[in-house]
Residue frames as qw, qx, qy, qz and C-alpha x, y, z in Angstrom:
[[0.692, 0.350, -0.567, 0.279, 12.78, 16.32, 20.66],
 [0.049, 0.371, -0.653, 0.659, 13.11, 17.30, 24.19],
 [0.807, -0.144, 0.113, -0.562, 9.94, 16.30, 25.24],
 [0.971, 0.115, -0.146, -0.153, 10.91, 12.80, 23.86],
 [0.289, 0.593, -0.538, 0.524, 14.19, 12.86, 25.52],
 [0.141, -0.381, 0.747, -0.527, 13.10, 13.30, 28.73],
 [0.819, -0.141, 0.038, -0.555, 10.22, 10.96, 28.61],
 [0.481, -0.481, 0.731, -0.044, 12.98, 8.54, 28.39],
 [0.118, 0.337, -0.770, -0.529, 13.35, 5.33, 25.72],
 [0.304, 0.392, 0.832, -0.249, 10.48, 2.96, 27.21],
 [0.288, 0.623, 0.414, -0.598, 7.97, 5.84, 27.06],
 [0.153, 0.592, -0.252, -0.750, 9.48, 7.50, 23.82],
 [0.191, -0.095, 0.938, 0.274, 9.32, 4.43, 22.04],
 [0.332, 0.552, 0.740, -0.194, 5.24, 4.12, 22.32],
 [0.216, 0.799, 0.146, -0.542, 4.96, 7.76, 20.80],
 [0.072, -0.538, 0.554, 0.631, 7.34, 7.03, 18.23],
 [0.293, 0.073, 0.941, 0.151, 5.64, 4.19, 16.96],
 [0.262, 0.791, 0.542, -0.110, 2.40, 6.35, 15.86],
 [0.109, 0.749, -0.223, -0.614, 4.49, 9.08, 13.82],
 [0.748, 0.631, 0.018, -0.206, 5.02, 9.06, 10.54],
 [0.905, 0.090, 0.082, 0.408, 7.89, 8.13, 8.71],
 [0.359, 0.609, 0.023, 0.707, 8.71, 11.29, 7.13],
 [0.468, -0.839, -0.014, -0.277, 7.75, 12.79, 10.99],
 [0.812, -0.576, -0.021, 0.098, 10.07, 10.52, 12.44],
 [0.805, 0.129, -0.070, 0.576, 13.04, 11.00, 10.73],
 [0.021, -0.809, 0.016, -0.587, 12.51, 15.07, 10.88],
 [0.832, -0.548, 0.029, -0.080, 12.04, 13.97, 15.31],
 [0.910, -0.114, 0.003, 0.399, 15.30, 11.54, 15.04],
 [0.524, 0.633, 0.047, 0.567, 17.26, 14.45, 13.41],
 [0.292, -0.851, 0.106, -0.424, 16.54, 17.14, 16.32],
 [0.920, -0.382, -0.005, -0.089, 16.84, 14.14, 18.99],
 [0.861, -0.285, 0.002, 0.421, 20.43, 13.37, 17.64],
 [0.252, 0.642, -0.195, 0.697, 21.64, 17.00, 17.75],
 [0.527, -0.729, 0.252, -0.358, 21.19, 17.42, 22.17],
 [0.297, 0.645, -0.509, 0.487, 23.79, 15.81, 23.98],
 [0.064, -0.291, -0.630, 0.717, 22.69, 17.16, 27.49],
 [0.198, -0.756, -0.366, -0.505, 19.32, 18.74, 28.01],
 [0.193, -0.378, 0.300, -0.854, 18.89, 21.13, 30.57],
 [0.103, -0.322, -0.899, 0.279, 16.50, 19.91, 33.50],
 [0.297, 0.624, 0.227, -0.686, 14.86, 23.40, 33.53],
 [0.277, 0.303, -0.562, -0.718, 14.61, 23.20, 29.90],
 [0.159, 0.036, -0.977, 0.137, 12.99, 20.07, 30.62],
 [0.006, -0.463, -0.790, 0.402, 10.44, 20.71, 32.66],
 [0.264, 0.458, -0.058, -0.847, 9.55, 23.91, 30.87],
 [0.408, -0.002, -0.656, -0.635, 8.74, 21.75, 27.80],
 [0.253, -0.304, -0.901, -0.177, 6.74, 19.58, 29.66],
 [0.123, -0.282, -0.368, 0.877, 5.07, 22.18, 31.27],
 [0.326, 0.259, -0.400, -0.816, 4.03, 24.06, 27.79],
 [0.346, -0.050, -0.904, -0.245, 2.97, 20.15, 26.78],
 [0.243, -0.440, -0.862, 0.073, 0.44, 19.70, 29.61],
 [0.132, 0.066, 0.214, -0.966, -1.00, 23.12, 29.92],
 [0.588, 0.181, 0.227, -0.755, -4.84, 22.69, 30.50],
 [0.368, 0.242, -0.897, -0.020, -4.23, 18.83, 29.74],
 [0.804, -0.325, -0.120, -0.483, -6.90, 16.66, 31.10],
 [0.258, 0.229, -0.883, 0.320, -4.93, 14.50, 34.18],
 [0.704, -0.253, 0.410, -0.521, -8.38, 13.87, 36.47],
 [0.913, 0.188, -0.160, -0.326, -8.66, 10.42, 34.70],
 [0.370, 0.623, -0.602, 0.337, -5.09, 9.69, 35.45],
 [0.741, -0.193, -0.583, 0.273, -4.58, 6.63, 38.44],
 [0.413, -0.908, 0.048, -0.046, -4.51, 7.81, 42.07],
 [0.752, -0.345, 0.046, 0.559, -0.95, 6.56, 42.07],
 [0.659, 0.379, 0.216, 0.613, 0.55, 9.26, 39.76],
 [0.017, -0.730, -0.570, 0.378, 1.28, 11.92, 41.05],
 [0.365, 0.806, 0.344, 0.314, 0.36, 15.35, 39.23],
 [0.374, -0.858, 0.076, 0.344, 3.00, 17.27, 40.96],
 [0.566, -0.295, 0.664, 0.389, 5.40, 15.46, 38.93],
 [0.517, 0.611, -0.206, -0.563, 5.22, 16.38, 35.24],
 [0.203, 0.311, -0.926, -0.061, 7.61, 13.52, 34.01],
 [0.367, 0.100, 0.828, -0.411, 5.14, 11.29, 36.12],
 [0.432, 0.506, 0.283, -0.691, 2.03, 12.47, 34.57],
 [0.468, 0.523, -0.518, -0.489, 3.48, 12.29, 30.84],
 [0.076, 0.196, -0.970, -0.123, 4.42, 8.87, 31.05],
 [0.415, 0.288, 0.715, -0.483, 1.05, 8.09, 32.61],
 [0.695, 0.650, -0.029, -0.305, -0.98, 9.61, 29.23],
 [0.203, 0.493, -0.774, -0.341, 1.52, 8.25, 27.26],
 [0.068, 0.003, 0.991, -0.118, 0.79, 4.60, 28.66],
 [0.462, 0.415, 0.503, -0.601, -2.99, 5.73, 28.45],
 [0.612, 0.641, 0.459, -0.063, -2.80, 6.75, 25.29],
 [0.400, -0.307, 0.239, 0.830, -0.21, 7.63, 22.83],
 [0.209, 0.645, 0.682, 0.275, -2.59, 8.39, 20.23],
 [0.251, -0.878, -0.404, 0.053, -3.46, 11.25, 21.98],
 [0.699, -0.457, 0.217, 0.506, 0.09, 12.36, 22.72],
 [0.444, 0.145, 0.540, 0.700, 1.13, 12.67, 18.82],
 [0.137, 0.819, 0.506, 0.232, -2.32, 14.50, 18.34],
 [0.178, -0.975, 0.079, 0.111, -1.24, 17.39, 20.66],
 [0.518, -0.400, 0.276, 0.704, 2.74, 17.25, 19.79],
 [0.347, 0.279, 0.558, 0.701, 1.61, 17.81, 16.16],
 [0.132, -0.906, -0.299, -0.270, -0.92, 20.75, 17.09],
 [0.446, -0.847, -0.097, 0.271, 1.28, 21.88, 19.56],
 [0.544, -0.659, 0.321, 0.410, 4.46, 21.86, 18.31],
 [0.595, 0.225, 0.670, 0.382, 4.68, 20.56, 14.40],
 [0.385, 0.835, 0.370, 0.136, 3.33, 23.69, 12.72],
 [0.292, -0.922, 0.219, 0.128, 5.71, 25.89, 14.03],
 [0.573, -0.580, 0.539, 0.210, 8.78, 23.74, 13.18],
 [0.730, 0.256, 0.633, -0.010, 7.75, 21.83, 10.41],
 [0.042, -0.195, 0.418, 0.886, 8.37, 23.35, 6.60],
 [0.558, 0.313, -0.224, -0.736, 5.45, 24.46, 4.48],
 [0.730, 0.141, -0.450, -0.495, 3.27, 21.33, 3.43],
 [0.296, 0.311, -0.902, 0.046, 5.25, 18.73, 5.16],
 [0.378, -0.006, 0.746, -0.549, 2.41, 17.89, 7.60],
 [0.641, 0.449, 0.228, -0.580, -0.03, 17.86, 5.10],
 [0.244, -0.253, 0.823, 0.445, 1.22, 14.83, 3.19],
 [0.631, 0.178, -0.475, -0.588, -0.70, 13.97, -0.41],
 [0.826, -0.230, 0.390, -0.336, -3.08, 10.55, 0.59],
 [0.719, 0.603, -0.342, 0.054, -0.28, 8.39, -1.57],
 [0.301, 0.802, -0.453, 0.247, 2.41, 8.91, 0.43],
 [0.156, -0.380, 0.822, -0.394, 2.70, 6.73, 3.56],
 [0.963, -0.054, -0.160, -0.212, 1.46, 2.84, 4.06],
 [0.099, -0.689, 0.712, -0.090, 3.88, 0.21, 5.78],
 [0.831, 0.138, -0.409, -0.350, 4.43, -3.13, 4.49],
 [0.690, -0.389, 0.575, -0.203, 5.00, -6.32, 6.30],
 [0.367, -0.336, 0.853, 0.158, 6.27, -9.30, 4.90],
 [0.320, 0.446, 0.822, 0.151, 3.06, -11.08, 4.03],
 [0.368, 0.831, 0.300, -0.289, 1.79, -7.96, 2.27],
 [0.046, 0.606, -0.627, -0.488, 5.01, -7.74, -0.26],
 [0.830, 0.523, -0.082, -0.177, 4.35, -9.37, -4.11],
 [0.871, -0.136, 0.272, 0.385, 7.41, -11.44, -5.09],
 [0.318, 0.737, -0.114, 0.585, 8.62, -8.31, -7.50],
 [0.001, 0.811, -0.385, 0.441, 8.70, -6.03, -4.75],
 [0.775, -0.596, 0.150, 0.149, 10.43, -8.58, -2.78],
 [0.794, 0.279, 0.175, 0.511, 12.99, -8.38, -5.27],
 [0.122, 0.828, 0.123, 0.533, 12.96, -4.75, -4.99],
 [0.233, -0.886, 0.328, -0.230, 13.59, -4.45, -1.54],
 [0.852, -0.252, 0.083, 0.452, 16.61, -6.94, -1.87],
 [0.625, 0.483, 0.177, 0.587, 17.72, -4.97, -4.33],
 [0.161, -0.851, -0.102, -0.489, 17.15, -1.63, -2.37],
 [0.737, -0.672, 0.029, 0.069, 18.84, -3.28, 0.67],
 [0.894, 0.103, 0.100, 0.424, 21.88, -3.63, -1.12],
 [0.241, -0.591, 0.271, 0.721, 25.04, -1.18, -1.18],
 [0.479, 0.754, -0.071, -0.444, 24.48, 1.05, -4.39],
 [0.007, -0.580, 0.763, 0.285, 28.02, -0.55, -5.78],
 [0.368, 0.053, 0.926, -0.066, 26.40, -4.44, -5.42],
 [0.554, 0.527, 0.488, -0.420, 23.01, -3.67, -6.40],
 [0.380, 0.753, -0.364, -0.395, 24.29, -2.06, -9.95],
 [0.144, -0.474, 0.842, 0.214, 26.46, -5.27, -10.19],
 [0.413, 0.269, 0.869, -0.037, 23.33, -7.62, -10.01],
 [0.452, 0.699, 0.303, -0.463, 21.00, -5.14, -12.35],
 [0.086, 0.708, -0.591, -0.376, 23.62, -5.62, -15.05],
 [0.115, -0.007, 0.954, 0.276, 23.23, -9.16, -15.57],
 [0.453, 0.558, 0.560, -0.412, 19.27, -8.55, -15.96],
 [0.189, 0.537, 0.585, 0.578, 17.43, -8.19, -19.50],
 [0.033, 0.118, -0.035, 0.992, 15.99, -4.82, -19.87],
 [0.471, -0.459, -0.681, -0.322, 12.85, -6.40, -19.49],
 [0.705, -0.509, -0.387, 0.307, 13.79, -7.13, -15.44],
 [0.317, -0.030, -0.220, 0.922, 15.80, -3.65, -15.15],
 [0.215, -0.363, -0.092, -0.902, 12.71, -1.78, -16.04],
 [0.554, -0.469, -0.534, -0.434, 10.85, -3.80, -13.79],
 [0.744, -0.171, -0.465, 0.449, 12.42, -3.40, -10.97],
 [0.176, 0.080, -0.055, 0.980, 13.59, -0.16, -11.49],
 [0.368, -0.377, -0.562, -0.638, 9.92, 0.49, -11.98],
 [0.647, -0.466, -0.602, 0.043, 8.91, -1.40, -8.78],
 [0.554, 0.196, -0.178, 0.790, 11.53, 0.59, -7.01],
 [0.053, -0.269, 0.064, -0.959, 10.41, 3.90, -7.71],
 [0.679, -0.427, -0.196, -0.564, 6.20, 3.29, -6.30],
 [0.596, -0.174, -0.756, 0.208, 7.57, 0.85, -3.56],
 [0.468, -0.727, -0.291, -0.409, 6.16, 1.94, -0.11],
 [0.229, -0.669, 0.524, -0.475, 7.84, 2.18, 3.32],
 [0.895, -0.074, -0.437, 0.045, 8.78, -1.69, 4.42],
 [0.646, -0.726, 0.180, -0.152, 9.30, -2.18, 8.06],
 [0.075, -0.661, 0.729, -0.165, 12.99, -3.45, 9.01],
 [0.827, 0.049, 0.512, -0.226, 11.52, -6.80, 9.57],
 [0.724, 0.609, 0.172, -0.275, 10.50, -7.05, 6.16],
 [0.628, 0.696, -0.289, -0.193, 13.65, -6.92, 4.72],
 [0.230, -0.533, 0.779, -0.237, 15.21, -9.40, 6.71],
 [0.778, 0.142, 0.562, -0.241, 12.57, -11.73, 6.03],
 [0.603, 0.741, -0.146, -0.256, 13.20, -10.85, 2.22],
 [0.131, 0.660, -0.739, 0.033, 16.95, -11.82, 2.86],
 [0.392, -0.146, 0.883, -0.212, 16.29, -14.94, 4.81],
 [0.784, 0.482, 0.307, -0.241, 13.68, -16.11, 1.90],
 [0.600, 0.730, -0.326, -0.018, 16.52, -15.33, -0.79],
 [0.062, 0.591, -0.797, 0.111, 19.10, -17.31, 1.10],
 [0.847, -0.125, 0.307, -0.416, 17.01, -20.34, 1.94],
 [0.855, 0.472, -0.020, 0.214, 18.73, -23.10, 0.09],
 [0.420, 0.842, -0.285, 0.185, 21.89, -21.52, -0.45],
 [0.706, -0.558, 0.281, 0.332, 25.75, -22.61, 1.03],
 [0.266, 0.859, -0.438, 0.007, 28.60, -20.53, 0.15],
 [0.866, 0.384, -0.285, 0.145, 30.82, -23.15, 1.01],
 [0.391, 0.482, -0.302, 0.724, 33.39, -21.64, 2.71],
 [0.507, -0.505, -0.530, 0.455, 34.11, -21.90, 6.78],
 [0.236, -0.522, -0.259, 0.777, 33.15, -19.37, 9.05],
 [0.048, 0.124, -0.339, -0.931, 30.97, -18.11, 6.84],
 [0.184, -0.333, -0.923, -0.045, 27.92, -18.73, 7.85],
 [0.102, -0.629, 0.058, -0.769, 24.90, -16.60, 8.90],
 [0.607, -0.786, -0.089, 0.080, 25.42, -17.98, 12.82],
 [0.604, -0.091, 0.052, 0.790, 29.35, -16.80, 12.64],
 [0.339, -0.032, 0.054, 0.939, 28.68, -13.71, 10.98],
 [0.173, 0.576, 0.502, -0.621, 25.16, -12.85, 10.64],
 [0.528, 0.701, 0.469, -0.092, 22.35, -12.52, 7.43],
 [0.430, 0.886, -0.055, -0.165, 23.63, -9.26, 5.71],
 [0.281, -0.690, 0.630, 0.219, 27.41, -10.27, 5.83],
 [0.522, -0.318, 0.691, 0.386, 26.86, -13.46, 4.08],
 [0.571, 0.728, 0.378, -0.020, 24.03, -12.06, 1.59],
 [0.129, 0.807, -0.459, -0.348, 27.06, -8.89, 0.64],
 [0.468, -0.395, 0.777, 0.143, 29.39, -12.32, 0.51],
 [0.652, 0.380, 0.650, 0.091, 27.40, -14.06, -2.47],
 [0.294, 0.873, 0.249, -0.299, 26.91, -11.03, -4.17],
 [0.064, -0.823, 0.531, 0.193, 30.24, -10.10, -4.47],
 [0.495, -0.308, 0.794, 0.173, 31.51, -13.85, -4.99],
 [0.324, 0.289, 0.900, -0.039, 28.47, -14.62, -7.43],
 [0.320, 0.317, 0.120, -0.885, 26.53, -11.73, -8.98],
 [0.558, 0.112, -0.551, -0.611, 25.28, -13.46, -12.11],
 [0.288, -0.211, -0.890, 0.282, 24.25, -16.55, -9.31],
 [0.003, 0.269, 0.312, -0.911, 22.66, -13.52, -7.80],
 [0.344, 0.219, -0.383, -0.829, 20.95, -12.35, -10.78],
 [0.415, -0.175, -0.773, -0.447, 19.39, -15.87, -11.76],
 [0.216, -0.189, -0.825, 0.488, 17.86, -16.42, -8.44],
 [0.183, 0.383, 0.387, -0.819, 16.21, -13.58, -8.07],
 [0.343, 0.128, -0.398, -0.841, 14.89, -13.96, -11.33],
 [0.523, -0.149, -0.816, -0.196, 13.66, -17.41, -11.14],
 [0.018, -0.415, -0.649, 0.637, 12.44, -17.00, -7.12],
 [0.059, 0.656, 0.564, -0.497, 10.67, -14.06, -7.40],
 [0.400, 0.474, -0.140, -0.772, 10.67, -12.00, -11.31],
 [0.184, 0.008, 0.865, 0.467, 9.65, -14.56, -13.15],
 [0.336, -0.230, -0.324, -0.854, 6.42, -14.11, -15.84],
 [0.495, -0.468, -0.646, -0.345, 4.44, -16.06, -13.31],
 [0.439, -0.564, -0.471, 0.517, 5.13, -14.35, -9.86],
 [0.172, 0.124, 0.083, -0.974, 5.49, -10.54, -11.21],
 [0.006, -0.647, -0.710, 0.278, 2.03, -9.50, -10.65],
 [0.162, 0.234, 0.414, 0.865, 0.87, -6.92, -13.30],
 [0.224, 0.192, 0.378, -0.878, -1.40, -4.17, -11.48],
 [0.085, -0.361, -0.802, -0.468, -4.91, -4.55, -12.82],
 [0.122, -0.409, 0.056, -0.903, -7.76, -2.18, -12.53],
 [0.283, -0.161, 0.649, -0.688, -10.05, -1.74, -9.82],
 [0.216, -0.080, -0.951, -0.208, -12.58, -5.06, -9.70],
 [0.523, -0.179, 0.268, -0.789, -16.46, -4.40, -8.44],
 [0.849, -0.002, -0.299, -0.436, -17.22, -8.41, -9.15],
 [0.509, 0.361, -0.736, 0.261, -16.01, -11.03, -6.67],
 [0.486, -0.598, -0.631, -0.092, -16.99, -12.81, -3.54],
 [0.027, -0.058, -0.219, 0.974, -17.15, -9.41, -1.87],
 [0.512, -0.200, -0.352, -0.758, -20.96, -9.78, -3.12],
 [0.635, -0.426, -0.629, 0.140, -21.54, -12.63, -0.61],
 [0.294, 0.001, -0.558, 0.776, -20.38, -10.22, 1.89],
 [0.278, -0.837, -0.450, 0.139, -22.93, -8.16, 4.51],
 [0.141, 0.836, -0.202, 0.490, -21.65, -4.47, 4.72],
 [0.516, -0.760, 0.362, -0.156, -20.86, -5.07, 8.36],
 [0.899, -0.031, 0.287, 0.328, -18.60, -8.28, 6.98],
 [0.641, 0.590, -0.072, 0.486, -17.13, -6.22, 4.33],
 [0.128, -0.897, 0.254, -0.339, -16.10, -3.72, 7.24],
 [0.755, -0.534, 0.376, 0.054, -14.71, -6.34, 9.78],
 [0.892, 0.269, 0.251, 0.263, -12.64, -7.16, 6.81],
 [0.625, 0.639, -0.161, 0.419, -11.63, -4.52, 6.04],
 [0.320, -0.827, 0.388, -0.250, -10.09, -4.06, 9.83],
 [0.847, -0.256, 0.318, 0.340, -8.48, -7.41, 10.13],
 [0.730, 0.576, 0.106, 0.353, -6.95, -6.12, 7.05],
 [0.028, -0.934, -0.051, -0.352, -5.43, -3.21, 8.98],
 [0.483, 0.215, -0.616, 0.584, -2.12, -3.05, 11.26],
 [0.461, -0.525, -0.671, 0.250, -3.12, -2.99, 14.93],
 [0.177, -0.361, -0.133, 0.906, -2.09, 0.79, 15.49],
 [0.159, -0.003, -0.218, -0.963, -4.48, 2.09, 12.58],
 [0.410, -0.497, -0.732, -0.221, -7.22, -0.57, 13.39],
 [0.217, -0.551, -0.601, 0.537, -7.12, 1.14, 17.18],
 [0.026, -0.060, -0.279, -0.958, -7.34, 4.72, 15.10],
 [0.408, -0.314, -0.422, -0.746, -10.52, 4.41, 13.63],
 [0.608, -0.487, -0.582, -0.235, -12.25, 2.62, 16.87],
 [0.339, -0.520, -0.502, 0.602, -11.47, 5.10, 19.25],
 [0.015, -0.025, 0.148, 0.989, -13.16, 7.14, 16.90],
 [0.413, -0.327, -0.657, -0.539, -16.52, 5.21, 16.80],
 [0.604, -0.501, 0.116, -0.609, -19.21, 4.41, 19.21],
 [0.194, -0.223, 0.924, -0.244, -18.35, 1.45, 21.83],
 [0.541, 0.201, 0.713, -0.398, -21.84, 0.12, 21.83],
 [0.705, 0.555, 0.232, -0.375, -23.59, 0.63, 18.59],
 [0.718, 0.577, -0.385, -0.056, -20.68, 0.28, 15.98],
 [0.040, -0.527, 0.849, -0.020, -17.15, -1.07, 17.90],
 [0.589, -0.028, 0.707, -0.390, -19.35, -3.65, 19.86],
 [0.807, 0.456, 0.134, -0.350, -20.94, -5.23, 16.60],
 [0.282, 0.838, -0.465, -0.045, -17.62, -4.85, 14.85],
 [0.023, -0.427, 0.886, -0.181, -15.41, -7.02, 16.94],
 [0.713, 0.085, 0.457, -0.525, -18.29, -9.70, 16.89],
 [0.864, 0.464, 0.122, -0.152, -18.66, -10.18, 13.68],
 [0.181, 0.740, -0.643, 0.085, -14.48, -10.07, 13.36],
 [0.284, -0.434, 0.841, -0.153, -14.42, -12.73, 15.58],
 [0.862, 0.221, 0.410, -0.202, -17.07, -14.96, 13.92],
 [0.634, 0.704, -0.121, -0.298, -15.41, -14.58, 10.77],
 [0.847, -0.188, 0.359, 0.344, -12.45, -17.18, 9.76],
 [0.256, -0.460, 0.406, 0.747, -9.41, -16.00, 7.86],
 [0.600, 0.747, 0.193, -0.212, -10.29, -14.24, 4.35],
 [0.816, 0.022, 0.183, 0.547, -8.07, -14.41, 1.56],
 [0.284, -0.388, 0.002, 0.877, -5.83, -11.67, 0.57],
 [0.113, 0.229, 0.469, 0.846, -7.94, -10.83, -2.81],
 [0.261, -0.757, -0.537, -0.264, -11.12, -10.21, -1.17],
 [0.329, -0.739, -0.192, 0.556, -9.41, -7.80, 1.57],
 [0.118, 0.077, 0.414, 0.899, -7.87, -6.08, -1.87],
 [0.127, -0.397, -0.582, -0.699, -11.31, -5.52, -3.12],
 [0.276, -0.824, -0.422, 0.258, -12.81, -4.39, 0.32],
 [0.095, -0.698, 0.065, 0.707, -10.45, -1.45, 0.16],
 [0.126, -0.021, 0.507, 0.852, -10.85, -0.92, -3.41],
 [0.091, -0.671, -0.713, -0.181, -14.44, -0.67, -2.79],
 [0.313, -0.811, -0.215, 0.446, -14.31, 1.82, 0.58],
 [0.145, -0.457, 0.301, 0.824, -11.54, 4.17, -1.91],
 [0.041, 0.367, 0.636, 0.677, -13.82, 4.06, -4.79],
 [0.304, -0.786, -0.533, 0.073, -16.44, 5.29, -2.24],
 [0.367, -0.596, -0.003, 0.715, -13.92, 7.68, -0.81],
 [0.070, -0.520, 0.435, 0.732, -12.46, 8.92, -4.31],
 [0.777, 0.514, 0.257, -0.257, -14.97, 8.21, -7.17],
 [0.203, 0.845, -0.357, -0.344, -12.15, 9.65, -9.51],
 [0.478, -0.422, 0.768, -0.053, -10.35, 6.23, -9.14],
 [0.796, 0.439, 0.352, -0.222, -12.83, 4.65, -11.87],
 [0.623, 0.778, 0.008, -0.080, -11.39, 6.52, -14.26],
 [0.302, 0.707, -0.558, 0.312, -7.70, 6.19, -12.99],
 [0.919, 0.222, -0.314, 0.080, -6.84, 2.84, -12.06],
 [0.256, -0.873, 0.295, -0.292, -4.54, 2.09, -9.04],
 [0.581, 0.180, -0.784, 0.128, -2.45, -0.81, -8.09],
 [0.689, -0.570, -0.447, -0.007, -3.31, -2.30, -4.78],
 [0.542, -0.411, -0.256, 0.687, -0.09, -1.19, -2.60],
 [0.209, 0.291, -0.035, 0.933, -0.65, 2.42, -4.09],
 [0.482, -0.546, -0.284, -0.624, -4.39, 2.36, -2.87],
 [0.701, -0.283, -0.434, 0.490, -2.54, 0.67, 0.51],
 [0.419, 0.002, -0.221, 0.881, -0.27, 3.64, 0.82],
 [0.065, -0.339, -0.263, -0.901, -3.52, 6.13, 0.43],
 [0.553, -0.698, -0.277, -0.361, -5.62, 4.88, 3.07],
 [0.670, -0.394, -0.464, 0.425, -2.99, 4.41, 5.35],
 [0.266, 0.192, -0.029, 0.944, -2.15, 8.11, 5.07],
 [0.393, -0.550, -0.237, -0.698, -5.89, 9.04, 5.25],
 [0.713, -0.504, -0.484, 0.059, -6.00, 6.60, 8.50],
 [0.452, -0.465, -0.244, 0.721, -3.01, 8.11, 10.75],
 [0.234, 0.008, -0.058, 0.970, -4.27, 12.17, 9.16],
 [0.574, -0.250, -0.097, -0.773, -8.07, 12.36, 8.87],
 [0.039, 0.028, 0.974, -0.221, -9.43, 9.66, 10.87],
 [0.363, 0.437, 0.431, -0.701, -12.85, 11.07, 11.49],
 [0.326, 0.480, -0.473, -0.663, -12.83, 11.27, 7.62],
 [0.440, 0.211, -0.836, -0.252, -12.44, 7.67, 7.16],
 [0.121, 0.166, 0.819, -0.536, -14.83, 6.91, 10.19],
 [0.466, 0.524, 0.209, -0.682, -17.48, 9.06, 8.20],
 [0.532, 0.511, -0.471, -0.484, -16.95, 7.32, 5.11],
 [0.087, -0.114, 0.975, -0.170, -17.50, 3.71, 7.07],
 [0.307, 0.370, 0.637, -0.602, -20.04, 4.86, 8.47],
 [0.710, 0.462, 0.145, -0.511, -22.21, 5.60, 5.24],
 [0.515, 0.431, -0.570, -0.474, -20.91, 3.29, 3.31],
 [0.334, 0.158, -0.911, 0.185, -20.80, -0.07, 5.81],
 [0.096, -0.285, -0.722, 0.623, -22.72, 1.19, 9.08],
 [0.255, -0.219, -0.184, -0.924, -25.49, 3.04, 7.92],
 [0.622, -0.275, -0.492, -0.543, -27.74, 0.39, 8.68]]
């Protein structure tokens, strides 16, 4: 926390962006117990932090007297790097029992275009105050409570975006009616509470008809080995499956490979390749985790859990999931 203090909000910002979730909130927690830091306290931590720290590589402008100077430099080089040594350096020591060592389930972040029309329903429903939400799950059949509720409980870690977009998709269309009430007067969540409250069973059908109806929920189905994933070339099925990848775990794995023999090929054949649809990037990673985890055969996964399992494997074993490209994509 102090470390990320004094590096200041720019800097802290890059590093923050490559922790977990469950890391960051543990991080935020420390962060919004200090006040003041000490300056010696300060510099001692960054001290400890760059003991026997590679800085030759480091611009002539920076200079290396200047610890604060130095960090920001590697930061801007590489946060990657940064997270690698707070969590060796500092994470074992602080951390409770297991928490580093999260099960390969647990962490994936979703973006808009990677949310199913359920769980967009889910994370309206999840955005809502506990008091609303209960109001709208009440006018549902028990059918649509258990699905939800259901959806709910396995939903993954959706970026802040995301659920703004979710809101601004469920209000499209809509006009409360009623000046000064509008979302340029008062802004999205104010006038989504506003309906709720004015409307719940308005509430209720919407969401059903938008996004649970029987033709938009999307009923998990097991893992597929037929589909045009057979036209692919291993080195296609890989470049797929990186476009397929946010930009922070695509750099992961390819500053784990070789520049010439695998990146260099890699980003070629990425760029020949023209947009793929979403079911064939499903069934690249349900290939590469059937490789990974044979076990899977027998136990079925939905896509966003097998989502949530490589991203976990991507930002804690990389090397793992580099070696398990490599013979299954790059061998040749």
């Amino acid at each position: 926390a102090v470390f990320l203090i004094g590096l200041g909000r720019e800097h802290a910002s890059l590093v923050f962006d490559e922790f977990t979730r469950e890391e960051s909130e543990v991080i935020s927690r420390e962060v919004n117990r200090f006040q003041d830091v000490d300056p010696e306290l300060t510099r001692d931590v960054f001290a400890e932090f760059l003991e026997d720290f590679e800085v030759e590589h480091l611009p002539s402008y920076v200079d290396r007297e200047d610890f604060l100077d130095v960090a920001r430099a590697l930061v801007r080089n590489n946060p990657f790097s940064i997270v690698d040594r707070v969590r060796r350096l500092w994470f074992d020591y602080d951390l409770e029992p297991g928490f580093v060592e999260l099960s390969d389930d647990q962490i994936v972040e979703l973006s808009f275009e990677d949310l199913e029309p359920a769980q967009k329903a889910a994370v309206f429903m999840m955005w809502l105050p506990p008091e609303l939400s209960a109001m709208v799950l009440q006018r549902f059949p028990p059918n649509l409570v258990h699905t939800v509720t259901g959806i709910l409980v396995e939903l993954p870690f959706v970026v802040p975006k995301a659920r703004e977009e979710v809101l601004a998709e469920f209000m499209d269309g809509v006009s409360m009616g009623i000046p000064g009430l509008s979302v340029g007067d008062v802004g999205l969540p104010v006038v989504v509470e506003a309906y709720v409250r004015s409307d719940p069973d308005g509430v209720a059908k919407r969401l059903e008809s938008k996004w649970l109806s029987s033709s938009t929920v999307v009923i998990p189905r097991p893992l597929m080995e037929d589909a045009p994933v057979a036209e692919l070339t291993p080195l296609e099925k890989c470049a797929v499956f990186f476009q397929s990848l946010s930009l922070p775990l695509a750099y992961r794995l390819l500053s784990e490979m070789d520049p010439e023999t695998e990146v260099g090929p890699l980003l070629e054949t990425m760029e020949k390749m023209e947009g793929v649809d979403s079911d064939t990037r499903k069934l690249v990673l349900q290939e590469l985790m059937l490789a990974t985890k044979p076990e899977l055969r027998e136990k079925p996964q939905p896509i966003h859990i097998l989502g949530k399992a490589m991203g976990n494997m991507i930002r804690r074993k990389p090397t793992v999931v580099v070696t398990q490209i490599r013979k299954h994509w790059l061998a040749s």
